[in-house]
Structure formats: structure tokens, C-alpha cells
DRENVEX-615265 format. One record per residue (C-alpha): residue in three letters; x, y, z. Coordinates in pm, 1 decimal. Layout:
["ALA"; [X; Y; Z]]
...
//
This chain:
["UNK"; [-2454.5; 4094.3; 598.7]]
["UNK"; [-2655.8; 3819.3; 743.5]]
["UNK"; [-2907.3; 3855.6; 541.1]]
["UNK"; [-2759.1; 3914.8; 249.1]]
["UNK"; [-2578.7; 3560.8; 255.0]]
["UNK"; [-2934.8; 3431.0; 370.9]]
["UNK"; [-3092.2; 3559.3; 32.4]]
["UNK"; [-2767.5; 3422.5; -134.1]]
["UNK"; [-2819.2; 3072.7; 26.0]]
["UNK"; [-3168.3; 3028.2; -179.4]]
["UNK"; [-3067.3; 3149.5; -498.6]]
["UNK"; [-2761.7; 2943.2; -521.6]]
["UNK"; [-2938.9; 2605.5; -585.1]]
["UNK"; [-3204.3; 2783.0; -799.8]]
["UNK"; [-2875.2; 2895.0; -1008.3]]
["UNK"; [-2722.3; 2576.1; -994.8]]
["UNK"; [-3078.7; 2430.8; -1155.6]]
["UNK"; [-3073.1; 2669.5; -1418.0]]
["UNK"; [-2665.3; 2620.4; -1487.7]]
["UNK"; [-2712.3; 2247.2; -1510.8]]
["UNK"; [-3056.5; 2258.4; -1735.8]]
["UNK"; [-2884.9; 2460.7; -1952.9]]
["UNK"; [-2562.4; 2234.4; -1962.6]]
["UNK"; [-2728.3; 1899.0; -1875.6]]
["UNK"; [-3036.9; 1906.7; -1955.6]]
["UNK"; [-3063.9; 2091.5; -2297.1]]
["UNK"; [-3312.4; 1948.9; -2459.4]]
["UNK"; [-3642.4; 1941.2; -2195.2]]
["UNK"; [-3859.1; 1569.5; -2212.5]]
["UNK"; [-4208.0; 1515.2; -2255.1]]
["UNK"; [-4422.6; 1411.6; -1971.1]]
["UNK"; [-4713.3; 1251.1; -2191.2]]
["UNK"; [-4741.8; 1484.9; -2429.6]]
["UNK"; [-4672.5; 1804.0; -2195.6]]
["UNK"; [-4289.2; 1989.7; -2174.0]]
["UNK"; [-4136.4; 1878.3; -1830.3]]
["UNK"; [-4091.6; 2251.7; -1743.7]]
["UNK"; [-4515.0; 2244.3; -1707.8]]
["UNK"; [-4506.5; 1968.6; -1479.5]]
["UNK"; [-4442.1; 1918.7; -1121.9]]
["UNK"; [-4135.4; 1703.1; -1007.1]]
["UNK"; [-4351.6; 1437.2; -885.3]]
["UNK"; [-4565.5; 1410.3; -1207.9]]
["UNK"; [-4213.0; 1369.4; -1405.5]]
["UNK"; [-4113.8; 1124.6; -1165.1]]
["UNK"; [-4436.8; 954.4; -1199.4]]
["UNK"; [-4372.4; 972.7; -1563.9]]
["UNK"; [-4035.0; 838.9; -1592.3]]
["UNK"; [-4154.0; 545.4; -1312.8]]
["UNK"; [-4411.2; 445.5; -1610.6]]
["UNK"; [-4182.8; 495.1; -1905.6]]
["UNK"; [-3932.4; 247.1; -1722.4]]
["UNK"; [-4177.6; 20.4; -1632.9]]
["UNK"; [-4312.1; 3.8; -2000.6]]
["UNK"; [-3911.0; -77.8; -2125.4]]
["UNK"; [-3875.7; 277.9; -2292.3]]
["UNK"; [-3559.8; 304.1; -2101.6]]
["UNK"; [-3400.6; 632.6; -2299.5]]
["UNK"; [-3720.5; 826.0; -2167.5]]
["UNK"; [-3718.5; 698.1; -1808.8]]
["UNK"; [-3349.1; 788.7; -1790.5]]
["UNK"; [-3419.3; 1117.9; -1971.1]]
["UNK"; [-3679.6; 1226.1; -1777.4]]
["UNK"; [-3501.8; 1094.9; -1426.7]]
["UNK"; [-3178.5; 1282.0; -1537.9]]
["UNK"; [-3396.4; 1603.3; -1591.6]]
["UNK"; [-3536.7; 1573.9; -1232.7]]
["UNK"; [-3153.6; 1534.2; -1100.9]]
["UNK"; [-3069.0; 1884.3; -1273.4]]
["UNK"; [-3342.7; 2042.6; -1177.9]]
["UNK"; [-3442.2; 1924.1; -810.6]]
["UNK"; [-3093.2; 1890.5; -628.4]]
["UNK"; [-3306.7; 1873.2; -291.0]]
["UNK"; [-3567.6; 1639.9; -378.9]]
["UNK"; [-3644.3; 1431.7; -96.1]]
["UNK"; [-3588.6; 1112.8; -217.5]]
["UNK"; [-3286.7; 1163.6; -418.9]]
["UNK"; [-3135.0; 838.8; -414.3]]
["UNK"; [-3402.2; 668.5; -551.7]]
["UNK"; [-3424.3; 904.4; -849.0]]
["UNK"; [-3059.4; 858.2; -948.9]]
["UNK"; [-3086.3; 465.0; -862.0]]
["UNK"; [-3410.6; 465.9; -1146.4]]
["UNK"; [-3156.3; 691.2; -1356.1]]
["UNK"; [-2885.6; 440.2; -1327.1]]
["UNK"; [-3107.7; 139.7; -1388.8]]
["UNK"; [-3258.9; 314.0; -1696.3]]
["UNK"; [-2952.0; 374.5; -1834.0]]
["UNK"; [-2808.0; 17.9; -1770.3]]
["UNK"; [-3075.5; -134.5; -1947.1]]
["UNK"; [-3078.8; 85.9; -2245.5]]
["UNK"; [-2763.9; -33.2; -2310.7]]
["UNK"; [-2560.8; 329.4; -2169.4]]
["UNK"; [-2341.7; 145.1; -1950.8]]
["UNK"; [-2106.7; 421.2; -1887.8]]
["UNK"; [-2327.9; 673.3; -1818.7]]
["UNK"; [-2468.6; 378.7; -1596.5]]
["UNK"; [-2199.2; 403.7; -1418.0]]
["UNK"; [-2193.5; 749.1; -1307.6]]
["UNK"; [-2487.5; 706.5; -1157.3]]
["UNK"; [-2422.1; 419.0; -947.1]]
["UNK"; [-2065.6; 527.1; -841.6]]
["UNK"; [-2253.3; 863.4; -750.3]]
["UNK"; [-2502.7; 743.3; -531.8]]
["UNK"; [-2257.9; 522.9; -339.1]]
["UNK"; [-2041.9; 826.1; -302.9]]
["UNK"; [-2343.5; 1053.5; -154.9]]
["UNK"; [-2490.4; 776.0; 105.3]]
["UNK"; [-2217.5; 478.5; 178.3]]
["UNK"; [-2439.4; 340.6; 379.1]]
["UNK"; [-2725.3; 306.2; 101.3]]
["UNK"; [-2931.6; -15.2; 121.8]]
["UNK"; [-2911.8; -66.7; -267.6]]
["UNK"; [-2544.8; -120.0; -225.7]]
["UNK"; [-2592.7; -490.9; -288.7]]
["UNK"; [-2774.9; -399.7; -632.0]]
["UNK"; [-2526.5; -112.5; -657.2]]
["UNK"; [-2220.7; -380.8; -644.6]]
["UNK"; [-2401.9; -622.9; -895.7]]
["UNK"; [-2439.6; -379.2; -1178.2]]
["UNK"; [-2087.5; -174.9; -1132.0]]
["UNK"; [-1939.1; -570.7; -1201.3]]
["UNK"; [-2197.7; -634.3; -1508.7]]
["UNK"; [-2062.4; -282.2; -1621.5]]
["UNK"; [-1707.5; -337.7; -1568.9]]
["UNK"; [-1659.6; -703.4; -1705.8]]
["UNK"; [-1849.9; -544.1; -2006.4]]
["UNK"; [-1679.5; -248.9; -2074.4]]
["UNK"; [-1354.5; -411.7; -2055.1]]
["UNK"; [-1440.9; -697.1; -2291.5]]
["UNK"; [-1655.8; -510.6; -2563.2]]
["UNK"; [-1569.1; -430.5; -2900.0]]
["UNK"; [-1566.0; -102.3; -3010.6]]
["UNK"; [-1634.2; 23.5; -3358.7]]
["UNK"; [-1353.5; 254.2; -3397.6]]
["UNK"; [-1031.8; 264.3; -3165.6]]
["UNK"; [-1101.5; 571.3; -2992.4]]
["UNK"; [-1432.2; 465.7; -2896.7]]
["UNK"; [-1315.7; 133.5; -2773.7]]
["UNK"; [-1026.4; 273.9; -2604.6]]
["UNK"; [-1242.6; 510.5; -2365.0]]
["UNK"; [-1529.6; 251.3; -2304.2]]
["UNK"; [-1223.8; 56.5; -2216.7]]
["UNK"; [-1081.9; 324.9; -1960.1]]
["UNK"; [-1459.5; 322.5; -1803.9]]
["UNK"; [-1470.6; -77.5; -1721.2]]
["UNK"; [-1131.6; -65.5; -1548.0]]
["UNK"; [-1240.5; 234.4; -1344.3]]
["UNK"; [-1547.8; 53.6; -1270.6]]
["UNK"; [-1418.3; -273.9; -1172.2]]
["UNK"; [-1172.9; -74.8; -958.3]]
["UNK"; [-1425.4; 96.2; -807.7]]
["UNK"; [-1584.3; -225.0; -737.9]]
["UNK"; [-1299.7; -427.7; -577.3]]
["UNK"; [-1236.0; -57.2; -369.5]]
["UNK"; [-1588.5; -88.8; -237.1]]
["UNK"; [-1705.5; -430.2; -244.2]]
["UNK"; [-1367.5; -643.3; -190.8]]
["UNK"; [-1621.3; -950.8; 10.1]]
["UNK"; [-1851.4; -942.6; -281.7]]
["UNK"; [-1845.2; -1270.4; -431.4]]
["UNK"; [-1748.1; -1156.6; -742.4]]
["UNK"; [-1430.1; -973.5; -591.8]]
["UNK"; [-1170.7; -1180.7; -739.7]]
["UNK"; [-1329.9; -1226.2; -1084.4]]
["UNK"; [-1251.8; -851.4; -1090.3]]
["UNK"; [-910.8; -859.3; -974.4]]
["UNK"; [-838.2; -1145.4; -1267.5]]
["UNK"; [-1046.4; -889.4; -1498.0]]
["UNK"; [-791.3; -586.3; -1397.4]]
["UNK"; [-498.5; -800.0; -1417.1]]
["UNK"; [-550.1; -925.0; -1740.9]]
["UNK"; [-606.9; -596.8; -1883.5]]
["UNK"; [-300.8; -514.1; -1713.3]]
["UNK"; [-143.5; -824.0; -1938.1]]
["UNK"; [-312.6; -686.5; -2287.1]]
["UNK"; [-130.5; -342.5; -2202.5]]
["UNK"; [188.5; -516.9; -2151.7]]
["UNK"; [206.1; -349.8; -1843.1]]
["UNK"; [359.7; -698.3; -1658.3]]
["UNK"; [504.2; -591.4; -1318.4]]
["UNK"; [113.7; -437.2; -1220.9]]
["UNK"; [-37.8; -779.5; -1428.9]]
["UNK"; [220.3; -992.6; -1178.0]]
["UNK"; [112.7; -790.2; -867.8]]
["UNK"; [-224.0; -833.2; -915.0]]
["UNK"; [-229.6; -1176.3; -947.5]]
["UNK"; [-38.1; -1173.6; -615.2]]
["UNK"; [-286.6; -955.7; -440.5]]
["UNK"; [-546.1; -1244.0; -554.4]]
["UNK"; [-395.8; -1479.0; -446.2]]
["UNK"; [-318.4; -1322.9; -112.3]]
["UNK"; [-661.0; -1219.2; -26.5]]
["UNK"; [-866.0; -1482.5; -168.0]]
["UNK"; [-646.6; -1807.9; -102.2]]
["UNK"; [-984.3; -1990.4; -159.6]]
["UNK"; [-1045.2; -1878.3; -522.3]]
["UNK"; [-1061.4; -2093.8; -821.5]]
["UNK"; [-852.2; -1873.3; -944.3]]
["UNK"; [-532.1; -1920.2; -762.6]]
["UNK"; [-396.1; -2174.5; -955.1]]
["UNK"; [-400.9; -1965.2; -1290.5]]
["UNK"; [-308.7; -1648.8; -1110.8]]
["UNK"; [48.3; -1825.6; -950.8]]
["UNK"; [139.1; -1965.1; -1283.5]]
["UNK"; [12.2; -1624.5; -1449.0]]
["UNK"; [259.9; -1443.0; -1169.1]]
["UNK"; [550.4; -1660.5; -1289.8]]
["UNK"; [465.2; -1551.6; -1675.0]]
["UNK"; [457.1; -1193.9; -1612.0]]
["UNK"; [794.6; -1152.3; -1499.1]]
["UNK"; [942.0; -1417.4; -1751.6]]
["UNK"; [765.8; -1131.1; -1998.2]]
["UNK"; [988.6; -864.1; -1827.1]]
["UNK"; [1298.8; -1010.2; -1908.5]]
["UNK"; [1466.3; -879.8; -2244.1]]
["UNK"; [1614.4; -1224.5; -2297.8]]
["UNK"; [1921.8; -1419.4; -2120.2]]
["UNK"; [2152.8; -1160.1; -2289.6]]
["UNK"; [2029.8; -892.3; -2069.4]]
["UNK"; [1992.2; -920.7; -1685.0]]
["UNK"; [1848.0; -1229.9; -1578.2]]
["UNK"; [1682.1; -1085.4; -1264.6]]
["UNK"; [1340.3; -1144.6; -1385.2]]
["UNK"; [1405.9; -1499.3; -1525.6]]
["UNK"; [1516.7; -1583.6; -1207.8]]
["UNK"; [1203.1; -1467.4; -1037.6]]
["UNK"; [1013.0; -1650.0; -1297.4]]
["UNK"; [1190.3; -1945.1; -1210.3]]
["UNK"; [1120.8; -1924.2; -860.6]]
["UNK"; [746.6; -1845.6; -909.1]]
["UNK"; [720.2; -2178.7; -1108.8]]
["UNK"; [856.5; -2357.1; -848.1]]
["UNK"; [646.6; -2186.1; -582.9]]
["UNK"; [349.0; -2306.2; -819.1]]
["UNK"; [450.1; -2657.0; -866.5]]
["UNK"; [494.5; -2689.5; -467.1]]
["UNK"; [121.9; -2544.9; -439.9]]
["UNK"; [-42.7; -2705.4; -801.3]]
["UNK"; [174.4; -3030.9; -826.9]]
["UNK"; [-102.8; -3159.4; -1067.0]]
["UNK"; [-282.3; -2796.4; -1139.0]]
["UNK"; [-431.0; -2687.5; -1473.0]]
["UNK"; [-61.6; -2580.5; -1612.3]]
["UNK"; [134.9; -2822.6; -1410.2]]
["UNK"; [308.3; -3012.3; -1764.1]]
["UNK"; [382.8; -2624.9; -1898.4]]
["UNK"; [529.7; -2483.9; -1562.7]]
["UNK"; [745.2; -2800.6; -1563.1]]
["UNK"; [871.2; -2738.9; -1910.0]]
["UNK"; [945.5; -2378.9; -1845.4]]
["UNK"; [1152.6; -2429.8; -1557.6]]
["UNK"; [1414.6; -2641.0; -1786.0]]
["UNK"; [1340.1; -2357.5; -2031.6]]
["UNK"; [1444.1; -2112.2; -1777.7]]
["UNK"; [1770.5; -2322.6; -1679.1]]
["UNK"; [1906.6; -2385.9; -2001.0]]
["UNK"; [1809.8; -1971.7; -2013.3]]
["UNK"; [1966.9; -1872.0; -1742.9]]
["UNK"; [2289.3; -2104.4; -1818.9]]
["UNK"; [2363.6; -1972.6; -2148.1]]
["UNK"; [2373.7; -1663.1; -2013.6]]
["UNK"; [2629.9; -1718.9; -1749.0]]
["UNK"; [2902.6; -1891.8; -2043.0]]
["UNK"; [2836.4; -1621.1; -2216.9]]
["UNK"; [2954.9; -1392.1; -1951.5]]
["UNK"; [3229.7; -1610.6; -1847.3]]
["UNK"; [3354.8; -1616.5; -2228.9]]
["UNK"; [3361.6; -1225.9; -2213.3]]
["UNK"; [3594.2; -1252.1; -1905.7]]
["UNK"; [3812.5; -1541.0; -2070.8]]
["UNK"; [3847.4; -1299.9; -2366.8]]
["UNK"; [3980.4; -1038.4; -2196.8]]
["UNK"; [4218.1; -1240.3; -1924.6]]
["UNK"; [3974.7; -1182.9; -1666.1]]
["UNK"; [4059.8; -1534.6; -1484.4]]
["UNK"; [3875.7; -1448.6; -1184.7]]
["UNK"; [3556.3; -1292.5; -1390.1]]
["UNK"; [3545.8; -1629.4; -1580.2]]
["UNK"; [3584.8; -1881.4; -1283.0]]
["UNK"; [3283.5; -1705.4; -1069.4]]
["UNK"; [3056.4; -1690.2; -1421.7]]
["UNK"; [3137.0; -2039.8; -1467.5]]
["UNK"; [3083.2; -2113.6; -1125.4]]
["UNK"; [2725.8; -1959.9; -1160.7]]
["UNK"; [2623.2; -2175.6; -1454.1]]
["UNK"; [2812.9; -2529.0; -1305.7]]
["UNK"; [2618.9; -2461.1; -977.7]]
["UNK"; [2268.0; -2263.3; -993.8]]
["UNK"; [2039.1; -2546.6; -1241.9]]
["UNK"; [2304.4; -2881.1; -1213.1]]
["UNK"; [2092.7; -3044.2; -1440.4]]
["UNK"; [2096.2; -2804.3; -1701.6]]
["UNK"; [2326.7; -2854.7; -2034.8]]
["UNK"; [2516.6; -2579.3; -1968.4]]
["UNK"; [2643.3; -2674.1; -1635.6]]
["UNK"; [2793.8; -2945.6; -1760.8]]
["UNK"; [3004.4; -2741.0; -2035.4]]
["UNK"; [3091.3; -2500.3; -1718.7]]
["UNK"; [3211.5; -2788.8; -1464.3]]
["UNK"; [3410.8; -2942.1; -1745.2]]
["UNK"; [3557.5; -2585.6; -1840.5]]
["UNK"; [3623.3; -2542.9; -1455.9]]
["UNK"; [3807.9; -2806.6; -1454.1]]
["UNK"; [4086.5; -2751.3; -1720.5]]
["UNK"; [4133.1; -2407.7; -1539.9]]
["UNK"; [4465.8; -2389.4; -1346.4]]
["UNK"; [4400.3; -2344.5; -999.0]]
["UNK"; [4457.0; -1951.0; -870.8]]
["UNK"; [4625.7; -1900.2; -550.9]]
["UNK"; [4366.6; -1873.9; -306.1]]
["UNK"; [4063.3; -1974.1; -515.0]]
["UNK"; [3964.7; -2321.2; -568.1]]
["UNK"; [3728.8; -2338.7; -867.0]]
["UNK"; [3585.6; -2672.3; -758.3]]
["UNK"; [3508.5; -2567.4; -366.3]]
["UNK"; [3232.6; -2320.9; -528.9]]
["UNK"; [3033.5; -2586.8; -669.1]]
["UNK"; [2961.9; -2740.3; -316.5]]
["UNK"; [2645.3; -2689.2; -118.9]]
["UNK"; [2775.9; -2349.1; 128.0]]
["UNK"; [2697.2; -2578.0; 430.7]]
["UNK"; [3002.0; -2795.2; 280.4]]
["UNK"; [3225.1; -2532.0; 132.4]]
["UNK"; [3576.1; -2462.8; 422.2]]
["UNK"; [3552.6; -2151.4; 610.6]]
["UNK"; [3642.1; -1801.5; 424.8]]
["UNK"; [3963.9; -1672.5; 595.8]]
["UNK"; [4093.3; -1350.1; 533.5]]
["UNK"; [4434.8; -1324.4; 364.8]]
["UNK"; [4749.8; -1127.7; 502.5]]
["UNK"; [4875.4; -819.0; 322.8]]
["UNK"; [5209.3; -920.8; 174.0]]
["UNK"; [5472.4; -842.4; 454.2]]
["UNK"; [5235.6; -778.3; 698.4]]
["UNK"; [5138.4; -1031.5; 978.8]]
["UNK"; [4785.4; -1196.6; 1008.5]]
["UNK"; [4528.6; -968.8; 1115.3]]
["UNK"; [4462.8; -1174.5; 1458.6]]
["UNK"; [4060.8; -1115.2; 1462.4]]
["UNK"; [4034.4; -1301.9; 1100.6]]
["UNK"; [3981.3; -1621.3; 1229.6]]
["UNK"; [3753.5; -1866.0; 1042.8]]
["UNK"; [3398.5; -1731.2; 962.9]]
["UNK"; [3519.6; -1369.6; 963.6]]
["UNK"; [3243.1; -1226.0; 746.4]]
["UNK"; [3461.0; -850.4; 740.3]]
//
């Protein structure tokens, strides 16, 4: 038995070889005028070293990527898939690149070409993601190959100095896809982890954006407005004179005069079906959340005309909490006063 799994342990990779020649490797390369399959793995190597060296980068990476399918033992491994990935980078394969790097880094962590490793995987990324494809498809899946690349890069290399150039890349793609909740944490995760980045002044403002892009409009729920709202104001406290300092300002009154439309119109529905409690706390919302806004105005005056409800004064709710009298819980009808509501009884 032990022998027969011995015999089986040295024909495996010879199978392998001849599995991934047929699948990878279909079409054999030259080595200067002589069929790879007559030359030794060194002479190819030699050969592909030359052919890079000379800028015929198909050939090198050809020749390199034969040697990979062929020679899964070769001693110095790494260095042929490095020349594989270089060859391919600067023929212009970028994605195919990219295997090759990601690959290498996966087989030795530790490799000392991780620093040139982290340079190209960026180059390839920022490329990819950028580049103009011919036809959709094609553009699509190069597309799909510089987000997984920058990924991988911000995975592996989150110090490299590039590291939040990648995470603007990624959420900006996340933007183009409309996909705004991942676009808005991203830009949080920059500016959480790289506080000193030039780009933490777009990335707040772009934070406050996204989630103004979630909201379906002040006829809807205004949850996401409201979050926008507060992300402007968290930008202006940070960026009082940033790069987008005049727009955030303008889109918080936006936002306000949003926001208090939507709470008359809510209050109307109430009003129009006799809703008197419905209507005061709507109107209540838009007199009190943005005072400056037009539509606090209309509410306060509305609030006003109301006739006061027993046990509910409409005007009390515009005061700052701090100011408003203590909430005390009221008696059932014919029942005496629950002894343990005394004033602040939250119950």
C-alpha cells in the first residue's frame, strides 16, 4: 500500500503538467527557433529572461507561463511567476497581470517583492476600473477585475501609501453603481482610518451625499435626509472653509425646507381626517426641528389657531426639553392618582 501511494505521489505532478499543458498551455513557444518541449526549463527561462529584456513582452510571458504549467516544483518559482506577471503588465494584459501577482502573494506572504507586488496590483486596479471598454461586456468584466484588485490591495497593503486612493477608487465605483449605503460606508471607513488623508474633506461631504441619494424624496421617509443633514453639519464643524463648504451650506437649508414640507404634509393628512393629536405632533415636528426654515413658520402660526386639548399644550413642544414642565402621568377617570407617578415618571 505504501508503495503504491509512493509511485502515486510522483506521477501526480507529472499528470498535473500534462493536464495543465494541455489546458493552459496549448499552443507550445519557441525558444529561438526550437519547440519549448526540446528545451530544458532553464534554457526557456533563459529565453523568456531575454525576450523580456528585449520588450517582446507576449513571448516572455508566454514562455514564463509555459514553465509555470509545466515545472510546478521549479526551484525558484516565485521569480518565474513575478517575470510572468511583469510580462504581462507591460504588454498591456493587466488582468491576467493580476493573477499572477495576487498568486504569488497568496503562495509566500512573506515575499520580498511585496512592495513591487503592492505597486502594480494599484496601477492595475485604478486602471481597470477607469478604462473604457469597447463593448459593454468587455468593459463590464475588466471592470469586475480592478475592483477585485484594488480590494485585494487595501486587504493586503492597508499602510501602503496609496491605501486610501483605493478606498476613494472603490467607493466611487460604489457611487457609479448607485449602490449608496456601501459608497457612504466607505467613505466612512476612509475617513476613520486615514484621518490624515487629503481626502477626508471630499469623503465627509461625499458621506452626507450618499444618503441624501437614498432618500426617495420628502414624501417618503425622511430617515436618510435626516442623516444627510447631520453629516453636513458634522462636515461643516470639521471643513468650516473646505473645498464644498458654500454647497454643504446650501444643502442644509435644502434639507430643512425638505424635511419641513414633509412634516405639513403629514400634519394636513391628520387635519383631514380629525386626527387633532396626529396634526399637533406633525406640526410640532416642522415648528421645532429647522426654526429657521419656511415651513416652521407656517406650522407655529397653524399651532397657534389650534384650540388647546386637555392635557396637551401645543406651544410647550416647541421649547428646548431642558425647558419643557415635567411629564406627569394622568389618572384613569374615577380612579385615584397612581401615587409612584410623580414628576419625571418616564413609565
Amino acid at each position: 500500500m505504501k508503495e503504491g501511494m509512493k509511485v502515486l505521489s510522483w506521477r501526480v505532478p507529472s499528470l498535473l503538467a500534462a493536464l495543465c499543458l494541455a489546458l493552459g498551455c496549448a499552443s507550445v513557444p519557441d525558444v529561438n527557433g526550437r519547440k519549448a518541449t526540446e528545451c530544458t526549463t532553464e534554457e526557456v527561462l533563459a529565453w523568456a529572461q531575454d525576450r523580456f529584456e528585449h520588450q517582446d513582452h507576449a513571448e516572455a510571458a508566454d514562455l514564463a507561463e509555459y514553465v509555470l504549467c509545466t515545472d510546478f516544483e521549479h526551484a525558484n518559482i516565485e521569480k518565474v511567476r513575478f517575470l510572468a506577471g511583469e510580462a504581462r503588465f507591460h504588454a498591456g494584459d493587466l488582468d491576467e497581470a493580476f493573477v499572477h501577482y495576487r498568486r504569488l502573494l497568496e503562495e509566500n506572504r512573506f515575499t520580498q517583492r511585496a512592495p513591487e507586488i503592492s505597486r502594480r496590483v494599484w496601477a492595475i486596479g485604478k486602471e481597470l476600473v477607469e478604462r473604457k471598454g469597447r463593448f459593454l461586456g468587455d468593459l463590464s468584466a475588466l471592470r469586475d477585475v480592478g475592483l477585485e484588485a484594488l480590494t485585494f490591495y487595501v486587504t493586503h497593503f492597508p499602510k501602503d501609501s496609496y491605501a486610501d486612493d483605493a478606498w476613494k477608487e472603490l467607493a466611487e465605483a460604489q457611487v457609479e453603481d448607485h449602490q449608496h449605503q456601501g459608497a457612504a460606508d466607505i467613505y466612512e471607513r476612509l475617513v476613520r482610518e486615514y484621518p490624515e488623508s487629503e481626502w477626508c474633506d471630499l469623503a465627509l461631504y461625499e458621506v452626507a451625499r450618499a444618503y441624501r441619494a437614498l432618500s426617495r424624496g420628502s414624501a417618503f421617509d425622511v430617515d436618510p435626509l435626516l442623516t444627510a443633514h447631520a453629516a453636513l453639519r458634522r462636515y461643516l464643524a470639521n471643513f468650516p472653509d473646505g473645498n464644498f463648504a458654500e454647497a454643504a451650506r446650501a444643502e442644509l437649508l435644502e434639507i430643512e425646507e425638505e424635511v419641513g414640507r414633509h412634516e405639513l404634509e403629514i400634519a394636513e393628512y391628520y387635519r383631514a381626517r380629525g386626527s387633532e393629536w396626529g396634526e399637533r405632533l406633525y406640526l410640532s415636528n416642522a415648528a421645532g426641528r429647522f426654526p429657521q426654515a419656511r415651513a416652521a413658520s407656517a406650522a407655529s402660526s397653524r399651532l397657534a389657531e389650534l384650540p388647546e386639548l386637555e392635557g396637551c399644550e401645543s406651544l410647550e413642544l416647541l421649547r428646548p426639553r431642558e425647558e419643557r414642565p415635567p411629564w406627569r402621568r394622568q389618572a384613569s377617570a374615577g380612579a385615584a392618582a397612581d401615587p409612584g407617578a410623580e414628576d419625571g415618571d418616564r413609565r
